[in-house]
LONU-668902 format. One record per residue (C-alpha): x, y, z; residue number from 1. Coordinates in steps of 0.001 Angstrom, whole numbers. Layout:
BEGIN
X,Y,Z,NUM
...
***
This chain:
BEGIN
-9164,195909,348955,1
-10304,193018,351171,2
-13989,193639,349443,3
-12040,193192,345816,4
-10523,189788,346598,5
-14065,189155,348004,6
-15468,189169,344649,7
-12167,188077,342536,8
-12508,184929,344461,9
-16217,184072,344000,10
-16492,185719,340517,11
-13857,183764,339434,12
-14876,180658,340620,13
-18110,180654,339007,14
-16968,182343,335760,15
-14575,179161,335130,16
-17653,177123,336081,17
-19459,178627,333132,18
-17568,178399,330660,19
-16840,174486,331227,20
-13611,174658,333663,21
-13288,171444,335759,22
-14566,172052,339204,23
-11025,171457,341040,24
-9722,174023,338725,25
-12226,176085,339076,26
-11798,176154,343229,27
-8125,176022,343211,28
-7776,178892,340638,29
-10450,181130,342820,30
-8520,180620,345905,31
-5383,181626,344363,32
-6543,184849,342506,33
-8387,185353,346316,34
-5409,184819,348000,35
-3376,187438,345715,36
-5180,190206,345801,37
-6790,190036,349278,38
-3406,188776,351114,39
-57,188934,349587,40
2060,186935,347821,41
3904,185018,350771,42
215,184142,351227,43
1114,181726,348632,44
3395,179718,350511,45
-21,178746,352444,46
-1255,176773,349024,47
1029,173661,350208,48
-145,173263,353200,49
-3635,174024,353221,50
-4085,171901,349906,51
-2992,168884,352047,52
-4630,169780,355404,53
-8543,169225,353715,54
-7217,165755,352524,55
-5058,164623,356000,56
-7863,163626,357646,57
-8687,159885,359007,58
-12489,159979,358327,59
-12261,161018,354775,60
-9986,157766,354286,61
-13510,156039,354322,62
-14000,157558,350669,63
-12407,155773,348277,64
-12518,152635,350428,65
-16767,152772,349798,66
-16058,153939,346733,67
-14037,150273,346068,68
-16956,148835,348142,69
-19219,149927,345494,70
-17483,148769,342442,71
-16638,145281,344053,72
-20384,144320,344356,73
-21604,145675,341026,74
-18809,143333,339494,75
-19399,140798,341013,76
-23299,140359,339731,77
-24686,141519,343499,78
-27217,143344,340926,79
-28322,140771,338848,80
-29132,138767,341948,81
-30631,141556,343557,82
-32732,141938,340532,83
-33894,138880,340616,84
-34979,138508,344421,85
-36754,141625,343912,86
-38892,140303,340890,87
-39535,137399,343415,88
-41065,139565,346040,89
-42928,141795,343911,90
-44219,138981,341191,91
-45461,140170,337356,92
-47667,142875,336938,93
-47668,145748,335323,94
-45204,148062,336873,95
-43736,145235,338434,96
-40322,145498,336489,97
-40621,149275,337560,98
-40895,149068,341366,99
-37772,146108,340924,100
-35788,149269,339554,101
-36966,151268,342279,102
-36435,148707,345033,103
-32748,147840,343562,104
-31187,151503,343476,105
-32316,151650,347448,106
-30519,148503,348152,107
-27210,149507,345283,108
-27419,152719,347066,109
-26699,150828,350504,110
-23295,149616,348979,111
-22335,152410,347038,112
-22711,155544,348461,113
-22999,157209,345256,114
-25961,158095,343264,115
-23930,158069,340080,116
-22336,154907,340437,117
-25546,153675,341965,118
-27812,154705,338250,119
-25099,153024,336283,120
-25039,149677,337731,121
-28663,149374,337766,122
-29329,150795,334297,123
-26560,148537,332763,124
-28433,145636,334171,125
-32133,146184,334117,126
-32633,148556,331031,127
-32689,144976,328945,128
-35255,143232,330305,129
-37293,146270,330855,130
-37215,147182,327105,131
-37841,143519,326364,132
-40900,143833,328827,133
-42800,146704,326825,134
-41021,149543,329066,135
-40168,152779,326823,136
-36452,154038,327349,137
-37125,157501,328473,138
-39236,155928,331288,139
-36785,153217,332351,140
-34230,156569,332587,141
-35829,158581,334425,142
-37215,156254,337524,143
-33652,154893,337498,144
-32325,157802,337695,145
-34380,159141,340319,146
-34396,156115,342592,147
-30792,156484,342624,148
-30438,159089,343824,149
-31543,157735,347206,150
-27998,156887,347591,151
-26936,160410,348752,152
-28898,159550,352020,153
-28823,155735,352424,154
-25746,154625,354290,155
-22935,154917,353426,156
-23498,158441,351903,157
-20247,159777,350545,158
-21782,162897,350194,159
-22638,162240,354130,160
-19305,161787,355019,161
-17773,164866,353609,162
-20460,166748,355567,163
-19327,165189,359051,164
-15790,166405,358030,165
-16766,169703,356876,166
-18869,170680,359902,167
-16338,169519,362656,168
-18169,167816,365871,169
-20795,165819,363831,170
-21034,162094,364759,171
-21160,160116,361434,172
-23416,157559,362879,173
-25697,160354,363733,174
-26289,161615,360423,175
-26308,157725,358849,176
-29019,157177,360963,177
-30589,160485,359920,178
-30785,159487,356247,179
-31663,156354,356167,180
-35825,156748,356816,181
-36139,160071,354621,182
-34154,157672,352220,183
-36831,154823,352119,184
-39649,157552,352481,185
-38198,159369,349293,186
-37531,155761,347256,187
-41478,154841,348627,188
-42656,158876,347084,189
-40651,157585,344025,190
-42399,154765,343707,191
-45793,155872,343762,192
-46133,157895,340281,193
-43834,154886,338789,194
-46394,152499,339506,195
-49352,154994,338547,196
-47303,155927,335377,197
-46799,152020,334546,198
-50741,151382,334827,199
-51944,154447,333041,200
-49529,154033,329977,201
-50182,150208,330315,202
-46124,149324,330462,203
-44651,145873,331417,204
-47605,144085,329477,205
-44859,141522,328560,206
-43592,140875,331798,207
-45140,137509,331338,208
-46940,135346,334075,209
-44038,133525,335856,210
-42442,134866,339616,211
-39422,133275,340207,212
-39159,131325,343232,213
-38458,133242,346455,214
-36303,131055,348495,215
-33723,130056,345875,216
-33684,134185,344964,217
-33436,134947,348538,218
-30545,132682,348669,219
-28536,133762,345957,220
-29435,137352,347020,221
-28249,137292,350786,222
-24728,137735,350291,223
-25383,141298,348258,224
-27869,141830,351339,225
-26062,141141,353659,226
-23670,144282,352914,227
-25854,147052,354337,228
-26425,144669,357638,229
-22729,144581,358044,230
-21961,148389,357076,231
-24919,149567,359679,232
-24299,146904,362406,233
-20661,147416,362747,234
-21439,150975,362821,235
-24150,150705,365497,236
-22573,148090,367487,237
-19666,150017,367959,238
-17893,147419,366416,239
-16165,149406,364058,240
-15512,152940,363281,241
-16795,154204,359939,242
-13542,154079,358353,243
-13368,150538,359857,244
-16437,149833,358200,245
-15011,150775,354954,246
-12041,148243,354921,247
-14243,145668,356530,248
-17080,146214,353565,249
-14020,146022,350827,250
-12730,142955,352856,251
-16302,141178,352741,252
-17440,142241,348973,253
-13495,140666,347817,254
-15310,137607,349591,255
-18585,137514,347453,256
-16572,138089,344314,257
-14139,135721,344446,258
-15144,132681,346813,259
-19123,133065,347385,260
-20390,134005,343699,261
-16974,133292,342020,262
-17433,135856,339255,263
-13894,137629,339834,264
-10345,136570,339150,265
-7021,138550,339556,266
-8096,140523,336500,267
-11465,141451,337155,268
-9832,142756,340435,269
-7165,144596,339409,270
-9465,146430,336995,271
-11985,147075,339879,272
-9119,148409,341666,273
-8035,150352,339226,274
-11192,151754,337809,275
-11907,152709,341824,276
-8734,154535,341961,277
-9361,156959,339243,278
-12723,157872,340581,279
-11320,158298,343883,280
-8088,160446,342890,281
-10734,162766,341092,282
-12792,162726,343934,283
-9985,163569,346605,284
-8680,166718,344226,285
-12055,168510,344447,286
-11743,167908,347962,287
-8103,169240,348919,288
-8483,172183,346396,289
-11864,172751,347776,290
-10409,173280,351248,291
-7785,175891,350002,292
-10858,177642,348832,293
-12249,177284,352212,294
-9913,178861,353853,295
-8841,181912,351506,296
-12652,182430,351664,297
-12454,182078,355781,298
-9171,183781,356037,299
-10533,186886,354345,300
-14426,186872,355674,301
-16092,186285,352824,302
-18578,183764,354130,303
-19146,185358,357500,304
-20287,188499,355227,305
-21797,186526,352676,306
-24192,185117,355903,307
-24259,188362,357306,308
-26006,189300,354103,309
-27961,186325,353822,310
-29135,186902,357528,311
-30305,190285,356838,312
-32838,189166,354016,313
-35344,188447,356518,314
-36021,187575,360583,315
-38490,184667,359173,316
-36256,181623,359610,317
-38521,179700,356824,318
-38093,182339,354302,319
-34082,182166,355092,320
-34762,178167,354719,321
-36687,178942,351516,322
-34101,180817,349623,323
-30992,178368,350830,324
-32420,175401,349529,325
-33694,177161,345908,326
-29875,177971,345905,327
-28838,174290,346835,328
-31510,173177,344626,329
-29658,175075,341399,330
-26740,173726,342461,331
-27486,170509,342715,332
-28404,170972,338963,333
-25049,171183,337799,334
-22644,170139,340738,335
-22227,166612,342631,336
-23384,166500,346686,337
-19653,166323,347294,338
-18309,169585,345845,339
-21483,171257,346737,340
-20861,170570,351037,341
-17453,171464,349916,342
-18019,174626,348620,343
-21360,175477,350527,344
-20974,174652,354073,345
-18428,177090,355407,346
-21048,179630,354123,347
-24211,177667,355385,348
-22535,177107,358906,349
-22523,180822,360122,350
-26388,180405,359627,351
-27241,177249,360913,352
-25833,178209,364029,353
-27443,181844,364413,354
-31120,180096,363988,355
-30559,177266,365576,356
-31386,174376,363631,357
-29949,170993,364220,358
-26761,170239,361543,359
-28067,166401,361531,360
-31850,167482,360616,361
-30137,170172,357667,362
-28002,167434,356063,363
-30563,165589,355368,364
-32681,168624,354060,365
-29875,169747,352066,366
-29132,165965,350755,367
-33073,165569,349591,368
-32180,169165,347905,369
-29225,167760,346018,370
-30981,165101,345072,371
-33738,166348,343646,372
-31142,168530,341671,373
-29502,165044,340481,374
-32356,164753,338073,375
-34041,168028,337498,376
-32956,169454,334246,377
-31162,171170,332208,378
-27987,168982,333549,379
-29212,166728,335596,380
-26603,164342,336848,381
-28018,160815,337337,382
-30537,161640,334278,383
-27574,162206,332446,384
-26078,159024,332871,385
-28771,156839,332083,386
-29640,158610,329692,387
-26718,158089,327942,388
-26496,154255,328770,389
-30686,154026,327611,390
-29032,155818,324237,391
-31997,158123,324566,392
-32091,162222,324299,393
-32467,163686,327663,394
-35337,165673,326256,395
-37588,162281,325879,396
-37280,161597,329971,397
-38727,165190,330625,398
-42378,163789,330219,399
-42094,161340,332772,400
-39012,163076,335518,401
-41335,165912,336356,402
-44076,163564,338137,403
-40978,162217,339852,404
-39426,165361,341138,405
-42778,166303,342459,406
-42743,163195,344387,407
-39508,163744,345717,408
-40045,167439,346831,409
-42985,165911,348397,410
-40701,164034,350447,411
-38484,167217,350993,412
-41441,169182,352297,413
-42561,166418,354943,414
-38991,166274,356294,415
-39121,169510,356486,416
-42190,170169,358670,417
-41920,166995,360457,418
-38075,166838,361529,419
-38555,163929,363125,420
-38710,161542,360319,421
-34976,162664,360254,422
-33975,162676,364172,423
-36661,160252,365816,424
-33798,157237,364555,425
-30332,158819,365969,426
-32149,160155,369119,427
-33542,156414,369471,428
-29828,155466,369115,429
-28375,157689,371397,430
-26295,159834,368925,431
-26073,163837,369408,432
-28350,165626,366711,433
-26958,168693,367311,434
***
């Protein structure tokens, strides 16, 4: 019987996946038919409560507070700015225009947290001037795309957050730390087939001659800057918690917007607020429905056999490693980093544990993973959304994104074989990389 719910609640799950089925439906619908057949119905009564439980949780107030972070400084014209300091430090050449994209999404991703948001902001405001500089839209797509999706490890990682609630015991600042130099090394493994690309195909001929001046660029530039300084000094000083962070980040973006760079009024913030909201709502359903499927999948064992099973494949901990991140990998195809530490993490846990890796060194793995995912086809999140605002066919990026995601599972592999590119910062900090 218990075997039955077993598989009612996965197949489920993934059968309303395929055939379209929002994702919090999809999780809160599995756990139910789970729950029914596996338990009883006074099981049911358990919905309530567990439904609220993943959500009442201090940390994961942090959420739609970066989330508001995020939207505040691409408002206000932190991009444009940043655009333009970037130009100033790189100067014209050919690929110049390219490695501005590139540099910008690392920065974006500093303030955002989100690879999605992240890809929008930038393509909105440097698809123009790349196009007018001899760039072809399916390239401009895809290394936007791709850069931003540096965001899932750059601080302040939503995706990172979730994952220190998921796996109780994790210090935040720990895996913050962790991400941030297999971020830069994964935006500098980006950046290397965008310039090569740029030369070869001879784009950003018309970027003209003229570098605009550094010092007045810095200048206008620091206050967008600035933002990462505060978010990872507060955190480091000890300053602030990370929820702390959030408010204080929401606190000092209202500040650029309305009295530094004066580009927001009352309506401009009400929208922001608004617009954050709805992201954020969406964002906190997957999440509460998510951990009623966690624990009707708990509850009846599921996971610990699922493990068992996944255990048994082989004693070789590298071919276990192998076959968890192909399986993150598809994921991260079709899902958001989000839903998939959600939905993958009370599974992955059981395994971690038994061969004894460090949970700081495999969310970073597993975030490189997702990433990757973000703009590997068919789906292909971030590609998707650039895409869309380039007004190109995804098919036309495929040319270019597959030099990219080789880059970026370069990246992987070296983080991989060389944890320390992930743990040397933390440890240097003093956090627990357990």
């Amino acid at each position: 019987m218990l075997l039955d719910a077993n598989l009612a609640l996965l197949l489920t799950f993934f059968v309303l996946l395929l055939i379209g089925t929002p994702i919090a439906v999809a999780l809160g619908l599995g756990a139910v038919v789970g729950i029914v057949i596996g338990l009883d119905l006074l099981a049911l009564g358990m919905i309530g409560t567990n439904t609220y439980t993943a959500i009442a949780k201090y940390p994961l107030i942090a959420i739609p507070l970066f989330i508001l972070t995020g939207m505040i400084f691409e408002r206000s014209g932190v991009a444009a700015r940043l655009v333009t300091f970037a130009q100033a430090c790189i100067g014209p050449r050919k690929g110049g225009l390219a490695l501005v994209a590139v540099m910008v999404c690392i920065i974006m991703g500093g303030m955002s947290g989100s690879g999605v948001a992240d890809a929008a902001a930038v393509a909105t405001v440097m698809l123009p001037s790349m196009l007018k500089a001899g760039y072809p839209k399916p390239f401009t797509a895809s290394i936007i795309a791709a850069s931003a999706a540096t965001a899932i490890l750059i601080p302040p990682s939503i995706a990172l957050i979730v994952y220190s609630v998921v796996v109780p015991g994790l210090d935040l600042r720990a895996l913050f730390a962790a991400g941030l130099l297999p971020g830069l090394l994964m935006g500098a493994a980006i950046a290397v087939p965008t310039f090569l690309m740029s030369r070869r195909h001879g784009f950003g001929a018309g970027e003209g001659t003229e570098r605009p001046p550094f010092w007045p660029s810095l200048r206008n530039a620091v206050p967008g800057l600035l933002a990462p300084v505060i978010i990872l000094g507060g955190l480091r000083s000890g300053l602030f918690t990370p929820t702390e962070t959030a408010v204080v980040a929401v606190a000092y973006g209202l500040i650029v917007g309305t009295l530094i760079y004066r580009t927001m009024g009352l309506r401009e913030i009400y929208g922001v607020l608004v617009d954050s909201a709805r992201i954020a709502a969406v964002l906190m359903l997957i999440i509460s429905l998510a951990g009623l499927f966690a624990w009707a999948g708990s509850t009846m064992g599921v996971f610990r056999a699922t493990a068992a099973m996944i255990l048994s494949i082989s004693e070789n901990p590298w071919v276990i490693l192998a076959l968890v991140m192909a399986v993150v990998l598809i994921a991260g195809m079709v899902l958001d980093g989000v839903s998939i530490f959600l939905i993958a993490m009370p599974l992955l846990v059981p395994i971690v544990n038994a061969l004894g890796w460090s949970h700081v060194w495999f969310a970073v793995v597993m975030s490189i993973n997702i990433a990757i995912g973000q703009v590997t086809p068919p789906v292909a999140v971030n590609l998707m959304v650039t895409a869309r605002i380039a007004r190109v066919p995804m098919e036309a990026t495929f040319r270019y994104v597959g030099w990219l995601i080789l880059a970026m599972a370069v990246a992987l592999l070296l983080v991989i074989v060389f944890p320390e590119i992930a743990l040397w910062l933390p440890r240097a900090l003093g956090y627990r990389i357990s």
